[in-house]
C-alpha positions in Angstrom: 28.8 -7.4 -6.1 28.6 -5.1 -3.2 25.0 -4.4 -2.1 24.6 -2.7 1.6 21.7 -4.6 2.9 19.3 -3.4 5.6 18.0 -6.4 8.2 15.3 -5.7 10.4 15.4 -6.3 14.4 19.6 -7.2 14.1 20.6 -3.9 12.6 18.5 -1.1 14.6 17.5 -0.5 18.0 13.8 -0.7 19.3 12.0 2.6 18.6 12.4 3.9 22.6 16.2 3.3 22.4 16.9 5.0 19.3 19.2 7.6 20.0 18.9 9.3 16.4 21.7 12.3 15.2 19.5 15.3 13.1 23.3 17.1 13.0 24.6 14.5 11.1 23.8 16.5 8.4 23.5 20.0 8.1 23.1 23.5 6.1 26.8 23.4 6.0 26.0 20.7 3.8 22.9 21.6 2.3 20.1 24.2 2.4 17.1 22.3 0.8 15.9 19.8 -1.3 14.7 19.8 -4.6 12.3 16.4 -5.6 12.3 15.7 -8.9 8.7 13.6 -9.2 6.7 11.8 -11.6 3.2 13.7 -12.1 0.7 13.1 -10.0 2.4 14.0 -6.4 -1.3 15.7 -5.6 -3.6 12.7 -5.9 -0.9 10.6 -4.6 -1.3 7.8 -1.6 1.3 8.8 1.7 4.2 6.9 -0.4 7.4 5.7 0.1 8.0 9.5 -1.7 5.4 11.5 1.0 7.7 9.9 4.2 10.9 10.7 2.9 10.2 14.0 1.7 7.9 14.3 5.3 11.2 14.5 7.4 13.3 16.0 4.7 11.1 19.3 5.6 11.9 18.7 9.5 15.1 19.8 8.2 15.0 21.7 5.6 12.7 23.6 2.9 11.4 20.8 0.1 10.4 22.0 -3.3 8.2 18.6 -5.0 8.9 19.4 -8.8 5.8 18.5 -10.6 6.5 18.3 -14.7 2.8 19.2 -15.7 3.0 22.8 -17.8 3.6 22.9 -21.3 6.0 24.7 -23.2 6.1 28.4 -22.5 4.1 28.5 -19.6 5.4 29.9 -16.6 6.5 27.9 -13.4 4.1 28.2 -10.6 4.8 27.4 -7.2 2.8 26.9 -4.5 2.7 25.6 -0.7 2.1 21.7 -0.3 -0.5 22.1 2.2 -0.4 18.7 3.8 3.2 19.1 4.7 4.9 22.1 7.0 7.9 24.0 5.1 7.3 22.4 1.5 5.6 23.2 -1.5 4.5 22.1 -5.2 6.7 23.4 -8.2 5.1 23.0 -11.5 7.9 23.2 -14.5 7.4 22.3 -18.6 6.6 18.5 -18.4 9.2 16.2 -20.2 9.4 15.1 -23.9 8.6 12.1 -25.2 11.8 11.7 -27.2 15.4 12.0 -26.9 16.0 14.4 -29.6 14.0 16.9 -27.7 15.1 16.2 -24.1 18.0 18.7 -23.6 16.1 21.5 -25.4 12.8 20.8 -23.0 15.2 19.9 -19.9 17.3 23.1 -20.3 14.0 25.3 -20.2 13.1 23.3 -17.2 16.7 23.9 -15.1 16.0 27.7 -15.9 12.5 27.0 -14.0 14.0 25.2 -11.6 17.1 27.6 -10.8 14.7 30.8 -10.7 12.9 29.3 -7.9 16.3 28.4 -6.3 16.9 32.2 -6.5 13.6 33.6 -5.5 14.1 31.6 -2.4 17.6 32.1 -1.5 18.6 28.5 -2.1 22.7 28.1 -3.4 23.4 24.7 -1.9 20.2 22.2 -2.7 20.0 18.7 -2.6 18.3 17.2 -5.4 16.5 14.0 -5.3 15.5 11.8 -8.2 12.7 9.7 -8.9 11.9 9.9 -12.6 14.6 10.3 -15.2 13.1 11.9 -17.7 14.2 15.0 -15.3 18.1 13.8 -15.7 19.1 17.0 -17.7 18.1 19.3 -14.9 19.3 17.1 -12.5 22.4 17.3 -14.2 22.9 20.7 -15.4 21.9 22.6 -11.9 24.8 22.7 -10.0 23.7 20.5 -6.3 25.7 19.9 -3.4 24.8 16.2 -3.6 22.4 14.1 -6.5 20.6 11.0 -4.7 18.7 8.5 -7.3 15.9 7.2 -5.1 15.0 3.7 -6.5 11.3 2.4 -5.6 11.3 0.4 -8.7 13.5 -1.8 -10.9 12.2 -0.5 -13.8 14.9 -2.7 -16.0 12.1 -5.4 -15.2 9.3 -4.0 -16.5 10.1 -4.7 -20.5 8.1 -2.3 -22.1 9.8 1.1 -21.3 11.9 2.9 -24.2 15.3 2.5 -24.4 16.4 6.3 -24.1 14.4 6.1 -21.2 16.3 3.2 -20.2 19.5 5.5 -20.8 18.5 7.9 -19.1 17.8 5.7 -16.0 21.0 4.2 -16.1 23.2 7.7 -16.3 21.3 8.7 -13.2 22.2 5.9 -11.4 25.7 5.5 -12.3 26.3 9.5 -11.7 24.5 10.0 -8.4 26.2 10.3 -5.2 24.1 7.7 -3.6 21.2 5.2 -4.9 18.8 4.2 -1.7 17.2 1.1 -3.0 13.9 0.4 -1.5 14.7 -3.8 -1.5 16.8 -6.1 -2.1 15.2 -6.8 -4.9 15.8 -3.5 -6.8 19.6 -3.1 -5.8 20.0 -6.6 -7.2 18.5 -5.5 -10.7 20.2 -2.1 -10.7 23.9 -3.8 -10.2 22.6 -6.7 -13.0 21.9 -3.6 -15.7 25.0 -0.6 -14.3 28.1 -0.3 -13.3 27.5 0.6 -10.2 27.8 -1.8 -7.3 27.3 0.4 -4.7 23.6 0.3 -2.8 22.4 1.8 0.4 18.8 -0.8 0.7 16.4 0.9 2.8 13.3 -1.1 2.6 9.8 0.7 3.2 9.1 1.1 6.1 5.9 1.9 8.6 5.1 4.7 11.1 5.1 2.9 13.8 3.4 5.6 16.5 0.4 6.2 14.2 -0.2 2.8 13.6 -0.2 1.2 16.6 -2.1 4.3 18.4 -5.1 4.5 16.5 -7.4 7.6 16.2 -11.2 7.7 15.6 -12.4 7.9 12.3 -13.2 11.0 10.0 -14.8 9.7 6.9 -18.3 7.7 6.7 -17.0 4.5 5.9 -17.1 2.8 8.9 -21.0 2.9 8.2 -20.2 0.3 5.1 -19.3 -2.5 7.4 -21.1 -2.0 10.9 -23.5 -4.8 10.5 -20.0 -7.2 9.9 -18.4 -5.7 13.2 -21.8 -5.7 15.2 -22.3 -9.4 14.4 -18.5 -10.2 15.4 -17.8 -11.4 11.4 -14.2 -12.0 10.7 -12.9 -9.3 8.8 -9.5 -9.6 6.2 -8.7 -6.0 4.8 -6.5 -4.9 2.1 -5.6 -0.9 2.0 -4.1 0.9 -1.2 -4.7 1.0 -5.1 -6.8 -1.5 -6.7 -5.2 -1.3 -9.9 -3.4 -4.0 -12.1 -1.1 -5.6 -9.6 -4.0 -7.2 -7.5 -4.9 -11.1 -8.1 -8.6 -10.8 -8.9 -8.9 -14.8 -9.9 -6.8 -14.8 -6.4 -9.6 -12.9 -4.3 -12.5 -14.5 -6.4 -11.6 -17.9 -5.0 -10.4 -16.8 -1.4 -13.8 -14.8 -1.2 -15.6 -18.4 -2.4 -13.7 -20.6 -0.5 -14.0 -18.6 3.0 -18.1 -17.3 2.7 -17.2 -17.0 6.8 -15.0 -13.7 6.5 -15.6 -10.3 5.0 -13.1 -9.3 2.6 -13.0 -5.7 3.0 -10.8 -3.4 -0.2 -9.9 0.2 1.0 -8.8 2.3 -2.0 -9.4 4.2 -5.1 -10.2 1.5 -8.2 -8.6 2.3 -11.1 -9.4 0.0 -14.4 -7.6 1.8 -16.9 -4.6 -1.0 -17.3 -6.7 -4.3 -16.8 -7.6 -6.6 -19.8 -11.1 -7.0 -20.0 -11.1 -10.9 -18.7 -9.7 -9.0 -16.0 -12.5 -6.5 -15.7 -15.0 -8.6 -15.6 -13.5 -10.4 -12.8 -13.5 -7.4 -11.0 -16.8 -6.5 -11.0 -18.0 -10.2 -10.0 -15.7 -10.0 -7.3 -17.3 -6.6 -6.4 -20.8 -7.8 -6.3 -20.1 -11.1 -3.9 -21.9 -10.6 -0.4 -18.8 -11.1 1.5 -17.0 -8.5 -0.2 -17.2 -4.4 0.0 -15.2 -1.5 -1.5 -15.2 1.7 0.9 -13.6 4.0 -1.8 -10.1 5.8 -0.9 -9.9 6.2 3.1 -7.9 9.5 4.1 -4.5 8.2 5.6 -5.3 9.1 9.1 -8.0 6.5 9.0 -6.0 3.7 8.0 -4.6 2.6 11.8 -8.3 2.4 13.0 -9.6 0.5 10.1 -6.7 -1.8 10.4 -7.6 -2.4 14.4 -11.3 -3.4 13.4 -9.6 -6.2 11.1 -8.4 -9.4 12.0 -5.9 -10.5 9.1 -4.1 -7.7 6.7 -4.1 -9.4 2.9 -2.0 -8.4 0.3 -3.0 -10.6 -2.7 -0.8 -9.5 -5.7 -0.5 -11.3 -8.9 2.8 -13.8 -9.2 3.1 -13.4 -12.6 5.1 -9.8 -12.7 8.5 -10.1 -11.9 8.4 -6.6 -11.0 6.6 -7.1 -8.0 7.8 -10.7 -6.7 11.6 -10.2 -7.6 11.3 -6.5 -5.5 7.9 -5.9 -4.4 7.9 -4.4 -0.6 4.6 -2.6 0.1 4.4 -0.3 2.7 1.1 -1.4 3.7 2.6 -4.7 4.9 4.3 -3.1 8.0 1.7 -0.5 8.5 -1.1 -3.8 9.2 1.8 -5.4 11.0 2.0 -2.3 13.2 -1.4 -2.4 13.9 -1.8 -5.5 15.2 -2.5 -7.6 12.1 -1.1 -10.9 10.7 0.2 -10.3 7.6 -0.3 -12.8 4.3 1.1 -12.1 1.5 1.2 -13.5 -2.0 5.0 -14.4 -3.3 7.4 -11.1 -3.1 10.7 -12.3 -2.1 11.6 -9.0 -0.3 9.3 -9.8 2.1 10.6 -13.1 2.9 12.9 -11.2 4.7 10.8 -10.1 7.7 9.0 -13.5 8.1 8.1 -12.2 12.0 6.1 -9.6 10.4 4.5 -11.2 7.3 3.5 -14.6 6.0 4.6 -15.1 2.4 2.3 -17.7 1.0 3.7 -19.3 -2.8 -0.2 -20.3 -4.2 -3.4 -20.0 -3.8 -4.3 -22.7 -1.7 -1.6 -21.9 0.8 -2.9 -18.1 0.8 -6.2 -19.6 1.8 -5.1 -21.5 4.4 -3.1 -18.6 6.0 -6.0 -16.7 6.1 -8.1 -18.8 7.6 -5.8 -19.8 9.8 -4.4 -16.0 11.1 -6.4 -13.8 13.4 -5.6 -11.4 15.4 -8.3 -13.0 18.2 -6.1 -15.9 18.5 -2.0 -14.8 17.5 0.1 -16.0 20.2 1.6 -13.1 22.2 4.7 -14.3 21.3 4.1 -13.6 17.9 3.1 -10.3 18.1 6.0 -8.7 19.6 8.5 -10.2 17.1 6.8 -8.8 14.5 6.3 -5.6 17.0 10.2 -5.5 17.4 10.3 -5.7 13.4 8.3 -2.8 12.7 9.7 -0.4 15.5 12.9 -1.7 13.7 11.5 -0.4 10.3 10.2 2.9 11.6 10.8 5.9 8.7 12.6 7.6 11.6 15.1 5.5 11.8 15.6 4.6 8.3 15.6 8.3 7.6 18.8 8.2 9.7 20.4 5.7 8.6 20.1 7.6 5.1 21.8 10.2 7.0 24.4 8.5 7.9 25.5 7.3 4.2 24.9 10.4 2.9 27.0 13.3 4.9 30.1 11.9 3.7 29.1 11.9 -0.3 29.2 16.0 0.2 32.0 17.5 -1.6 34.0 20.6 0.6 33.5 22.9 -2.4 30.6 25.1 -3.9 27.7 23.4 -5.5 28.5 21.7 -9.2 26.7 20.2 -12.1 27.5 16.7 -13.7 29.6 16.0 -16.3 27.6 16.9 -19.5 30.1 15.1 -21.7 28.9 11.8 -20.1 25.9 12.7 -20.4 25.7 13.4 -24.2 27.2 10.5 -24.7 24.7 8.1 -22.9 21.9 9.2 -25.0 23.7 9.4 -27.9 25.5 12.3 -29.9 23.1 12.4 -32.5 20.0 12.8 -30.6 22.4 15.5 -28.0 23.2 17.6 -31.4 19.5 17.6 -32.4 18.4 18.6 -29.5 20.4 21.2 -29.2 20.2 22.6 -32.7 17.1 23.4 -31.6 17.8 25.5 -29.3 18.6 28.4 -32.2 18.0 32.3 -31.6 15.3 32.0 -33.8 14.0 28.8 -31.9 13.8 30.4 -28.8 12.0 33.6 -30.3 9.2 31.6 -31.2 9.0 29.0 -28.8 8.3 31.5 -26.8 10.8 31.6 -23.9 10.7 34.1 -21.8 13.8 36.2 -21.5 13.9 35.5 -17.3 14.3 31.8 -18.4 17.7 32.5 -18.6 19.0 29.9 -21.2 22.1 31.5 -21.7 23.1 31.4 -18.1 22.5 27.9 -17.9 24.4 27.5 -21.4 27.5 28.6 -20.1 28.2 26.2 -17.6 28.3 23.2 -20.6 32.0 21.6 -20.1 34.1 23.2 -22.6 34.9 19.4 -23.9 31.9 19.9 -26.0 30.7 23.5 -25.8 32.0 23.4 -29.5 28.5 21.2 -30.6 26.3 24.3 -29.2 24.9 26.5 -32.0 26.4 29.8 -32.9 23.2 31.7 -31.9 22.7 29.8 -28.4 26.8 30.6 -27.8 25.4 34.3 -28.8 22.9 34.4 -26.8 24.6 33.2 -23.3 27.0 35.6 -24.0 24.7 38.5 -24.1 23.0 37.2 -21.1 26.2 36.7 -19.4 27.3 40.4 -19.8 
């Protein structure tokens, strides 16, 4: 198995020294980038998705593609106003089912391909996140397809198996997979073909964290009297959701009545058991514990200074989190200044200068108590310093760069091989989705004529053209004349 690994400190310079190479790649190469996104990209936390597509529109324009319409509304585009040369494109969201995803994802690759036009864009790069968008990611001719993996979702065990499929072609047919750990490249060579992995863990911005700005929200009001009185303070940033330890913080809170445990993010219930719940809320009601509510990010790097130990207290029973669970939050507290604990996530292990990965709950106790920022040996600060200058986006952006310029082809944009592709989800499932696609279909379905099916019809392989309905083969003709 080959798996390109990415080390911190021996394999990149210090931030100063970086002498990075924005030509590398260029708009003979490329002309945007097209981001094919899971819902929700508007309510979303700054992501391993916001600092990637963040310097992709440094270079060039970014389209998010949010699948949120249904069927027969028009797309709608609009500017991303938090980032400079991007915007939001909403398309028909994706089916539920197999036998309906090539009739749903060709209407969506006519969205997607009018805004390409409307804009000028003939040579866009398209980057996956959810595969439930694989047939426009396939049929839209792109000078380059990268599968961005953030999750090994083959661990998860409760996702469909034509969604499984689906994740699998995308992987095995892009020009490059970026893997965001070890721990994810590992699970996509156990479960493809494909051996070949560029891992880029998450990474931090280094320059906003360690150069903190005053705060912008009121929060800071919810913990005065702790800072004023010179409390010890352990702080964990980001979802509150069903990956944090609760029975972990309950005792950690009990055990250590001394610090203030201060939770930074929006709470979301929805997916915990009600054992779970309840533990919640008990664990929201001790004295030594209090919730400020989602922070804007800008106000992370100050909260983080008034700290003295970063927490990350995730549940060990997931394999999804401790085989290739790498939070960004664990280098941004790191570049603040904090000591990092952390329960069991084996990706982590690998910048031990950075973070302390603790294997129970006794030994997560014992770190915190034991880690401050008041009394961290110099010495240990500036290795894990050196680490997250190391782990800057900017320089793992171009260190994408680098794998990527030579995965462009010399010629004009393509699309996939739709052969491949009919036969990873199955033939049955292809022809049914398909046959759905009749004149009359597309009458009342409501499609309007500027969706261009036809177009997008014509460029199926002629290797199995011959499984397309008389009407549709009708129809792109028509269109094509």
């Amino acid at each position: 198995m080959i798996v390109t690994r990415c080390h911190a400190i021996a394999d990149h310079p210090v931030l100063e020294q970086a002498e990075t190479d924005n030509s590398i790649v260029t708009s003979e190469h490329m002309d945007s980038v097209y981001v094919f996104m899971w819902p929700g990209w508007r309510e979303e936390l700054e992501s391993n998705r916001w600092h990637w597509g963040k310097r992709w529109a440094r270079k060039f324009p970014v389209v998010f593609i949010q699948p949120e319409l249904t069927q027969g509304e028009p797309a709608v585009s609009s500017p991303e106003s938090r980032l400079a040369n991007a915007e939001i494109l909403s398309i028909e969201t994706y089916p539920a089912e197999a036998e309906s995803l090539f009739g749903v994802g060709l209407r969506q690759s006519a969205q997607i391909v009018e805004h390409m036009r409307s804009r000028g864009h003939e040579r866009p790069l398209f980057w996956l996140y959810n595969p439930w968008l694989a047939v426009p990611y396939l049929v839209v001719p792109a000078a380059a397809r990268v599968y961005h993996g953030t999750e090994n979702y083959f661990d998860f065990g409760n996702i469909p198996r034509s969604w499984m499929a689906l994740a699998r072609y995308s992987i095995e047919t892009s020009d490059l997979v970026v893997c965001c750990s070890n721990g994810v490249a590992r699970g996509f060579a156990a479960h493809t073909v494909r051996k070949d992995f560029l891992t880029i863990p998450n990474g931090c911005e280094y320059l906003k964290y360690s150069r903190p700005t005053s705060p912008r929200g009121t929060w800071p009001a919810l913990i005065a009297d702790w800072q004023q009185s010179n409390r010890r303070l352990a702080v964990f940033a980001g979802n509150i959701n069903v990956r944090l330890d609760y029975g972990l913080l309950t005792t950690l809170a009990a055990r250590r009545p001394e610090i203030g445990f201060v939770l930074a993010g929006p709470i979301s219930l929805e997916r915990l058991s009600p054992h779970q719940r309840r533990v919640c809320g008990a664990l929201l009601r001790r004295s030594n514990v209090r919730a400020l509510g989602r922070l804007q990010p800008e106000d992370l790097p100050i909260l983080y200074w008034g700290c003295d130990v970063g927490i990350i207290p995730y549940r060990t029973d997931m394999p999804i989190l401790v085989e290739n669970g790498f939070p960004l939050k664990a280098l941004e507290m790191a570049a603040a200044g904090l000591p990092v604990v952390s329960s069991l996530m084996k990706p982590l292990q690998e910048v031990p200068e950075a973070v302390t990965v603790v294997n129970s709950p006794e030994a997560f106790s014992l770190a915190v108590a034991s880690h401050s920022r008041r009394v961290r040996p110099a010495a240990a600060r500036e290795a894990a310093e050196r680490v997250c200058r190391a782990f800057d986006y900017d320089l793992l952006f171009e260190r994408m760069l680098s794998a990527l310029a030579p995965r462009f082809g010399d010629g004009p944009p393509r699309p996939g091989d739709l052969a491949d592709f009919s036969a990873s989800i199955g033939l049955g499932a292809y022809r049914t989705s398909i046959g759905s696609l009749g004149e009359i279909g597309v009458a009342q379905n409501g499609i309007p004529p500027r969706y261009r099916v036809g177009l997008l019809s014509s460029i199926i392989p002629l290797s199995i053209r011959r499984l397309v309905p008389v009407p549709i083969r009708r129809f792109s003709r028509r269109w094509i004349a």
